[in-house]
C-alpha positions as CSV (number, residue, x, y, z in Angstrom):
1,X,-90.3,-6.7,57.9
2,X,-87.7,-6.0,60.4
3,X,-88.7,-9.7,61.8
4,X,-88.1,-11.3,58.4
5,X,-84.7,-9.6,58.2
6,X,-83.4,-11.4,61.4
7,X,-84.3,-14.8,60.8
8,X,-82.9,-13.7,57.1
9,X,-79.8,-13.3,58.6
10,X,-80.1,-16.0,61.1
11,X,-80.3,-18.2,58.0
12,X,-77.7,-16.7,56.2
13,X,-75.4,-17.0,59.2
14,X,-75.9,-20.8,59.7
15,X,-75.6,-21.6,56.3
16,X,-72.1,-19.2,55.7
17,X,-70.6,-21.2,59.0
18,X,-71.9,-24.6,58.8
19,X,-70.9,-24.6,54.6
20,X,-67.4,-23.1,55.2
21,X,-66.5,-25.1,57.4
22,X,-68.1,-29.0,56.3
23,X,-66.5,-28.0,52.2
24,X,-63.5,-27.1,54.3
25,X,-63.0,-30.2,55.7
26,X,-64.5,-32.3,52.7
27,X,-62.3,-30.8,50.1
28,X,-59.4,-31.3,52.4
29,X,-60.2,-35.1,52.9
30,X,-61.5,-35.7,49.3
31,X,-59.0,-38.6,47.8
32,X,-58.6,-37.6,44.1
33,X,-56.3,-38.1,41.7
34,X,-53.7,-36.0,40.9
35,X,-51.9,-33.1,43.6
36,X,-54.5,-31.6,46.2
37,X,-55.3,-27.6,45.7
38,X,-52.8,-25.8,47.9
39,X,-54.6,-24.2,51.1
40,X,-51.5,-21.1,50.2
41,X,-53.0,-20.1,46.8
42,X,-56.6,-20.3,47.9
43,X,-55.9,-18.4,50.9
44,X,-54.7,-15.7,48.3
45,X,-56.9,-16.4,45.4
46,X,-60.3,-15.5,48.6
47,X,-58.5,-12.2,49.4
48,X,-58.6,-11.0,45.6
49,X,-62.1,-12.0,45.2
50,X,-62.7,-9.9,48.6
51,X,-61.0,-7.1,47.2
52,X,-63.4,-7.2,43.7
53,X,-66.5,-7.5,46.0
54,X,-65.8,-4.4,48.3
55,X,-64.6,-3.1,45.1
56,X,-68.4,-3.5,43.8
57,X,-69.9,-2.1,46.5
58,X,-67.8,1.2,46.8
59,X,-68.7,1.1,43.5
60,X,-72.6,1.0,44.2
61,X,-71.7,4.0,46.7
62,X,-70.4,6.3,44.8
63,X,-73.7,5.9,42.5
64,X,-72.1,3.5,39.8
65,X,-70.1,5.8,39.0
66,X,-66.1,4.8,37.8
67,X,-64.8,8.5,38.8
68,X,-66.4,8.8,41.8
69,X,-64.9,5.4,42.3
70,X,-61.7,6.4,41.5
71,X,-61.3,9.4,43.6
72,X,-62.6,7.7,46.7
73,X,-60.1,5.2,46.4
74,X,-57.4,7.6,45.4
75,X,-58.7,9.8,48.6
76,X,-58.8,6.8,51.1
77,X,-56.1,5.1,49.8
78,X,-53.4,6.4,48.1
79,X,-53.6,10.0,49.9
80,X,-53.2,8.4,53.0
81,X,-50.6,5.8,53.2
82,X,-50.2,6.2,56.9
83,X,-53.8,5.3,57.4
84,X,-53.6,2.3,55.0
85,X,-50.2,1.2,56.7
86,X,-52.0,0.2,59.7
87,X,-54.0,-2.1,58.0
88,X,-51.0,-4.3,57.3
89,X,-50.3,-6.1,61.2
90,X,-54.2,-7.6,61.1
91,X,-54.0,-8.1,57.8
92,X,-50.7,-10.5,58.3
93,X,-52.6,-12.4,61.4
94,X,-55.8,-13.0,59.2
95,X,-53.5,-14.0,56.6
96,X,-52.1,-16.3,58.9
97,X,-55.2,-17.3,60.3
98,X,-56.9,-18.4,57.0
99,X,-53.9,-20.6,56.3
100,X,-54.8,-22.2,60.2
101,X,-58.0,-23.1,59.2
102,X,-57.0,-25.2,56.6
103,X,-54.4,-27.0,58.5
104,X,-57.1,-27.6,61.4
105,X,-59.8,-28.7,59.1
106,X,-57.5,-31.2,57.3
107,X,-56.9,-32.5,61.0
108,X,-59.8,-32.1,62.6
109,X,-63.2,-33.7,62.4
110,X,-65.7,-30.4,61.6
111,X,-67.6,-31.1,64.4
112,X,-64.8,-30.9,67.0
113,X,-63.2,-27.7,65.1
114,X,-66.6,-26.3,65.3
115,X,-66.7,-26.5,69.2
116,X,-63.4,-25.6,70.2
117,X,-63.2,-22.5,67.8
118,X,-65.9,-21.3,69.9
119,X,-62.7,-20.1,72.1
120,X,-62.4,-17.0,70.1
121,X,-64.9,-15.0,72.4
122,X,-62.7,-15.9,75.2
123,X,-59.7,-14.5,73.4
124,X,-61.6,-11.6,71.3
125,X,-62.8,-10.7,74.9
126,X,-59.9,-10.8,76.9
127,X,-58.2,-8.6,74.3
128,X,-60.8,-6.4,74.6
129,X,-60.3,-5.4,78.2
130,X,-56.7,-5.0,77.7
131,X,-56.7,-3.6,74.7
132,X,-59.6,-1.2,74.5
133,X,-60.4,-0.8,78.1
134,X,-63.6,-2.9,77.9
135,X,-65.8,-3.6,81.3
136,X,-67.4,-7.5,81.0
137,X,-70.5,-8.4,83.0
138,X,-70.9,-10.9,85.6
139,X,-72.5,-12.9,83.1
140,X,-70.0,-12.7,80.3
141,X,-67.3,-13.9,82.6
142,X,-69.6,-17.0,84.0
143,X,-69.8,-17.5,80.5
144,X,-66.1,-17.4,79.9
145,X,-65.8,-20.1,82.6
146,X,-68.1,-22.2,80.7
147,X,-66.9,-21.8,77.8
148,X,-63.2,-22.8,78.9
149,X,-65.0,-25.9,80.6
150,X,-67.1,-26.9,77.1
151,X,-64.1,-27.0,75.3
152,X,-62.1,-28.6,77.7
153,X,-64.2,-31.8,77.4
154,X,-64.9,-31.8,73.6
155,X,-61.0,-32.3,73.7
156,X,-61.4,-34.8,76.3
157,X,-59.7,-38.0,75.0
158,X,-61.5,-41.3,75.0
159,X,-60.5,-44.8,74.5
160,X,-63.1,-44.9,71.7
161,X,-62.5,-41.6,70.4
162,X,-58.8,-42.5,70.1
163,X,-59.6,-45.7,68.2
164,X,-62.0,-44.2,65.8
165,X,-59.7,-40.9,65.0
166,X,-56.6,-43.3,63.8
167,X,-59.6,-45.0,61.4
168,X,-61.4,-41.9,60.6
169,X,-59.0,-39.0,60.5
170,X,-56.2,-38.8,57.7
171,X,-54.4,-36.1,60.0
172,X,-52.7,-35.5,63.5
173,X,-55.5,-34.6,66.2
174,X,-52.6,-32.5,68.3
175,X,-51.8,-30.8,64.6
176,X,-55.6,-29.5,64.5
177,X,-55.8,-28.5,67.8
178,X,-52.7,-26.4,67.8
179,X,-54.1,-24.8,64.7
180,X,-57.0,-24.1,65.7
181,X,-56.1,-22.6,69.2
182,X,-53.8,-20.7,67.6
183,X,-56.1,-19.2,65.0
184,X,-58.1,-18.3,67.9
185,X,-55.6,-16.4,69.5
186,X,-54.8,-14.7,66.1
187,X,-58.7,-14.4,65.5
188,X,-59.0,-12.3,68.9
189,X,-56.1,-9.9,68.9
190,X,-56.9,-9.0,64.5
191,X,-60.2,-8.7,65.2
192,X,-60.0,-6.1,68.0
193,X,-57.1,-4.8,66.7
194,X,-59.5,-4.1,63.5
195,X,-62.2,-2.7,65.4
196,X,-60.0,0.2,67.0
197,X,-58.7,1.1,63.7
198,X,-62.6,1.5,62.7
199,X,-63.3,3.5,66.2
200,X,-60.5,5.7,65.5
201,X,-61.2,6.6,61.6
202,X,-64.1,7.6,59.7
203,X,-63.3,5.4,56.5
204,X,-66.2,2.8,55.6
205,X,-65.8,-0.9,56.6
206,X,-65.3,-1.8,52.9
207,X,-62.6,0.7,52.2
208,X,-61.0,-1.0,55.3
209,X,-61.2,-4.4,53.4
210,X,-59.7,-3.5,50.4
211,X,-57.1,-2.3,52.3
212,X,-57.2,-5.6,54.1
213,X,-57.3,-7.5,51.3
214,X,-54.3,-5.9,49.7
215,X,-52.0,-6.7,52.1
216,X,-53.4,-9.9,52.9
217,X,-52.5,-10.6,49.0
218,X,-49.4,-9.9,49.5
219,X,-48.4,-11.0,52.3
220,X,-50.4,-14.9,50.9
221,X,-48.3,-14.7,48.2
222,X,-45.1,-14.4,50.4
223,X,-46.4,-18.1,51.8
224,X,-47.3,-19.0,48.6
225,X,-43.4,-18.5,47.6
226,X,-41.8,-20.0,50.8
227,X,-43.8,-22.9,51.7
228,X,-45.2,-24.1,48.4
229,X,-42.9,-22.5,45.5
230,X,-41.5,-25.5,44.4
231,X,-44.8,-27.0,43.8
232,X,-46.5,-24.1,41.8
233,X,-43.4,-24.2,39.8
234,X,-43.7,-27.7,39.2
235,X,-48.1,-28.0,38.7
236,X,-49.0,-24.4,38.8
237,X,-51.1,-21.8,40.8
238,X,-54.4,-23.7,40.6
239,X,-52.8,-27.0,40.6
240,X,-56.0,-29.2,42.4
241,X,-58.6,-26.8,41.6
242,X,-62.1,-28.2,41.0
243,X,-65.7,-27.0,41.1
244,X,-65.5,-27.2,45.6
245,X,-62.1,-25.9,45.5
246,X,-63.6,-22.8,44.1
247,X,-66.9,-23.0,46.4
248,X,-64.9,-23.1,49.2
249,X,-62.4,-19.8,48.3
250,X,-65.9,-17.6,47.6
251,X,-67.3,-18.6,50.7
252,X,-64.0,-18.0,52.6
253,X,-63.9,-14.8,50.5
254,X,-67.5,-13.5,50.8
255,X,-68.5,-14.9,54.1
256,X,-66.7,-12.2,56.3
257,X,-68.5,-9.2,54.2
258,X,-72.3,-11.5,54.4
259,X,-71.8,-11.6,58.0
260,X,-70.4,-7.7,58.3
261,X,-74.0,-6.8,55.9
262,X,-76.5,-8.8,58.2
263,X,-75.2,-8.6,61.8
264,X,-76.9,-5.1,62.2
265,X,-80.5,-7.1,61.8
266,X,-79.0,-9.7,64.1
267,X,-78.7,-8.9,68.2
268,X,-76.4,-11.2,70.0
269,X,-79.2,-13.3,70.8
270,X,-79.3,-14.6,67.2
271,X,-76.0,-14.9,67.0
272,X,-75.9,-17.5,69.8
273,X,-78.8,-19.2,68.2
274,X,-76.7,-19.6,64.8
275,X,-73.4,-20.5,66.4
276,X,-75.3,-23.2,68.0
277,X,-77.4,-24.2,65.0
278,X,-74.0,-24.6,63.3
279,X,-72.3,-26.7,65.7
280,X,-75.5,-29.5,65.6
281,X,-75.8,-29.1,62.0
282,X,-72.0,-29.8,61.7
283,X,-72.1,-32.9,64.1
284,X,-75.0,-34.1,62.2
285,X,-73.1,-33.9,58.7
286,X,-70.1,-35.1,60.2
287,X,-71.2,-37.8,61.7
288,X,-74.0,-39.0,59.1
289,X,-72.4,-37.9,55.8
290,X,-68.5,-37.4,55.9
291,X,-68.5,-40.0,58.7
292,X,-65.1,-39.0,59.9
293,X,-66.8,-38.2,63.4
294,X,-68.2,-40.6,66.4
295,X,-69.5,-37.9,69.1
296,X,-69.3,-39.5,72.5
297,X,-71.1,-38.7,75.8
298,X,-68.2,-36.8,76.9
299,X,-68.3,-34.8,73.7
300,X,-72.2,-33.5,73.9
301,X,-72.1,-32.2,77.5
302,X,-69.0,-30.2,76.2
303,X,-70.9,-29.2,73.1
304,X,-74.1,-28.6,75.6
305,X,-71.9,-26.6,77.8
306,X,-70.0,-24.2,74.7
307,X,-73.8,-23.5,73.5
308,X,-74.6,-22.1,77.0
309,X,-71.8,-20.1,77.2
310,X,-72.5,-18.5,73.9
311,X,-76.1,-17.9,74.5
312,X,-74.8,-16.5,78.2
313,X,-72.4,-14.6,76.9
314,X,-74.6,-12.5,74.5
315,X,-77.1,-12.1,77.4
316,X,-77.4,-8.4,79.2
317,X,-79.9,-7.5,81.5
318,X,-79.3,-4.1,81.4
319,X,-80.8,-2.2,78.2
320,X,-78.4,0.3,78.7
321,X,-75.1,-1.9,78.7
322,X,-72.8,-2.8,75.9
323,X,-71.4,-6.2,75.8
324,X,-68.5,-6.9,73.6
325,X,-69.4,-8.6,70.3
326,X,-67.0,-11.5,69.4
C-alpha cells in the first residue's frame, strides 16, 4: 500500500508542476479577443480559493462540525493576533512571487522557466544555513555547483535560440529571467521563513494557510488597486476570464496544499524523480504542442546537468542525517 501511495504522489506531483506551469504559459500566450485576464486578480482570486480549501479541511478536523470550527479559528486566529501577525512578511513575498510567475511565463518559453526555477534549492538552501543554522553535506553542495552550472547553460544564448525567441516568444527573454530569478530568491527566503514559524508553534499547517492566505488577499488586492485599477474599473474583476483562466487559479490555488498532503509518502528521491519528469514532459509540450520552444544542444546538457543536481541534492548516505528539503 505504502508503495502505491509514492508513485500516487509521484504522479500527482508531475502532473500539479508540469499542468501549472504549460496552462500558465498557454493562457498567457493564448491570442483571444477581447482584454487578457489580469495575472493581479487571479493571483488574488487562488488565495481565496486556498483559504475555502484549508477552510474544508479544518473543517473535516474538527469532525464536521461548524462550532468546533469556529472556536478553532477564533482560538488560532483571532486570540492570537501576534501569532497571526507573523504570517504577514511571507505572505507579501508569495504574494509577490505568484505575481512573478506570471510575468516569467508570459516571457519565458515553459521549458526554459522550468529549468532555471530549479535555482530555488540553491536559494531555499543557502537561506537555510543562515537562517536556521542548517549543516549541508558534501553532496548537497556538489550539487549546488551543478545546479548553478545547469542553469547557467540553459541561459546560454545561441545564434539560433536568438532567432527563434524574436519568432516564437511574444515577450522580453531578459523580462522572464529577471522574474523568475527573482521569484526564486523570494521563493527561498518565504519558504524558510515559513518553515521556522511552523518549528516554533504548534498550530497545524492549514491554520498557517488561512492565515497565509488572508494576508496574501490583501495584500493582492493592494496590486490589484495600484497596477491594474484603471482597468478593473474600466472591464471588471474577471475581465478575460474563461474556462483555463479558472483551471489555472485552482491549480495555482490547490497545488501548494496537494504537494504539502503527499510529500510525507514521497522521500527526496521522488521528488527528484518528479522535478525531472516535469522538466522533459514540459520540453516535450513545448516544443511539440505550444511550439514556442527549439531546445538546442547547449540547452539539454544544461537541462542534463539541473536533473543531476536535483537527484544529488536529495541524496544522503547517512540514514541518520537530515538534508534540507527545498
Amino acid at each position: 500500500m505504502s508503495a502505491n501511495l509514492k508513485y500516487l504522489s509521484l504522479g500527482i506531483l508531475v502532473f500539479q508542476t508540469t499542468s501549472l506551469v504549460l496552462t500558465m504559459r498557454y493562457s498567457r500566450t493564448l491570442k483571444e479577443e477581447g482584454p487578457r485576464y489580469l495575472s493581479s486578480t487571479a493571483v488574488v482570486v487562488a488565495e481565496l480559493l486556498k483559504i475555502m480549501a484549508c477552510l474544508l479541511l479544518v473543517y473535516k478536523d474538527s469532525k464536521c462540525s461548524l462550532r468546533a470550527l469556529n472556536r478553532v479559528l477564533h482560538d488560532e486566529i483571532l486570540n492570537k493576533p501576534m501569532e497571526t501577525l507573523k504570517l504577514a512578511i511571507p505572505s507579501g513575498i508569495y504574494t509577490l512571487q505568484n505575481n512573478l510567475l506570471y510575468v516569467a511565463l508570459s516571457n519565458l518559453d515553459a521549458a526554459t522557466y522550468q529549468v532555471t526555477y530549479q535555482l530555488k534549492i540553491l536559494t531555499t538552501a543557502l537561506f537555510s544555513v543562515s537562517m536556521l543554522g542548517k549543516k549541508l553535506g558534501v553532496y548537497q553542495w556538489l550539487s549546488l555547483i551543478i545546479l548553478m552550472t545547469g542553469v547557467a547553460f540553459v541561459q546560454w544564448p545561441s545564434d539560433s535560440q536568438e532567432i527563434d525567441s524574436k519568432e516564437l516568444s511574444a515577450g522580453s527573454q531578459f523580462v522572464g529571467l529577471m522574474a523568475v530569478l527573482t521569484a526564486c530568491f523570494s521563493s527561498g527566503f518565504a519558504g524558510v521563513y515559513f518553515e521556522k514559524i511552523l518549528k516554533e508553534t504548534k498550530q497545524s499547517v492549514w491554520i498557517r494557510n488561512i492565515q497565509l492566505g488572508f494576508f496574501g488577499s490583501i495584500f493582492g488586492l493592494m496590486g490589484v488597486y495600484i497596477y491594474d485599477g484603471e482597468l478593473v474599473s474600466k472591464n471588471g474583476f474577471f475581465q478575460g476570464y474563461n474556462r483555463l483562466t479558472w483551471i489555472v487559479v485552482v491549480l495555482q490555488a490547490l497545488g501548494g496544499l496537494v504537494i504539502a498532503a503527499v510529500i510525507k509518502y514521497a522521500d527526496n528521491i521522488l521528488k527528484g524523480f518528479a522535478t525531472s519528469l516535469s522538466i522533459i514532459l514540459s520540453t516535450l509540450i513545448s516544443y511539440f504542442w505550444l511550439q514556442d520552444f527549439v531546445p538546442t544542444s547547449v540547452f539539454f546538457l544544461g537541462a542534463i546537468l539541473v536533473i543531476a543536481a536535483t537527484f544529488l541534492y536529495g541524496y544522503d548516505p547517512k540514514p541518520a542525517g537530515n538534508p534540507i528539503k527545498a
